[in-house]
N, C-alpha and C positions, 0 to 999 in steps of 0.2 A: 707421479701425479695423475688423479683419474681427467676421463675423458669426459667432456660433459656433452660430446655431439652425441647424433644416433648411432646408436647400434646397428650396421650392417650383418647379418646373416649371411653367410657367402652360399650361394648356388648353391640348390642340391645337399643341404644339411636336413633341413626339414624333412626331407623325403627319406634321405637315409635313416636317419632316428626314428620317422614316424614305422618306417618297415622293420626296424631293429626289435622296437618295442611291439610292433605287433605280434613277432615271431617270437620275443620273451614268453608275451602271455600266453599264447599256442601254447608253444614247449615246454612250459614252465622248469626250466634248466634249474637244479640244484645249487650249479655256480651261474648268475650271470654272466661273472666277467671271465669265465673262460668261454661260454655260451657266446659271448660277444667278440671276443677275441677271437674265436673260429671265425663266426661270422664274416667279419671285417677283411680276414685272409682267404675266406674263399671268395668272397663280394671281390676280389680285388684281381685274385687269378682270373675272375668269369670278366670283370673288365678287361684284363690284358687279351682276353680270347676274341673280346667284343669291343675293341675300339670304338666302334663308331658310335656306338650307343648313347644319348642322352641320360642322363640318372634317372627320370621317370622310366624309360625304357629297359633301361641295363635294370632297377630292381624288380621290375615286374618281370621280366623274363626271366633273372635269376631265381627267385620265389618261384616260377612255372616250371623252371628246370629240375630244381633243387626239392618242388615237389616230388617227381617221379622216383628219387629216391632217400626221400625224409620225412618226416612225419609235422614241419611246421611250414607248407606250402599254404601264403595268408592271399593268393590270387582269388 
């Protein structure tokens, strides 16, 4: 049975998707969803390196990192 409240957005999707797709159009990867699928596993290992990070924080430094050796650095 659908829900008829609001729609909650949980923390930190927005910002992920907004970085996701900005780094789509950079790149412009042949496959997205393998382009994403990386994505999301190295986003995840640089989390585990970087605990404390907030997701504003953790994607911006990753994108700054991930610059120095990739060609879809969107900082």
């Amino acid at each position: 049975m659908p829900s008829h409240g609001k729609l909650v957005v949980p923390d930190g999707l927005k910002t992920l998707l907004e970085a996701l797709g900005r780094a789509v159009v950079q790149e412009q990867p042949d496959n997205v969803h393998n382009f994403a699928s990386t994505y999301f596993v190295d986003l995840l290992q640089f989390r585990e390196a970087n605990p404390t990070l907030d997701v504003n924080e953790l994607v911006k430094l990753f994108h700054i990192t991930r610059g120095k050796d990739s060609q879809w650095c969107i900082i």
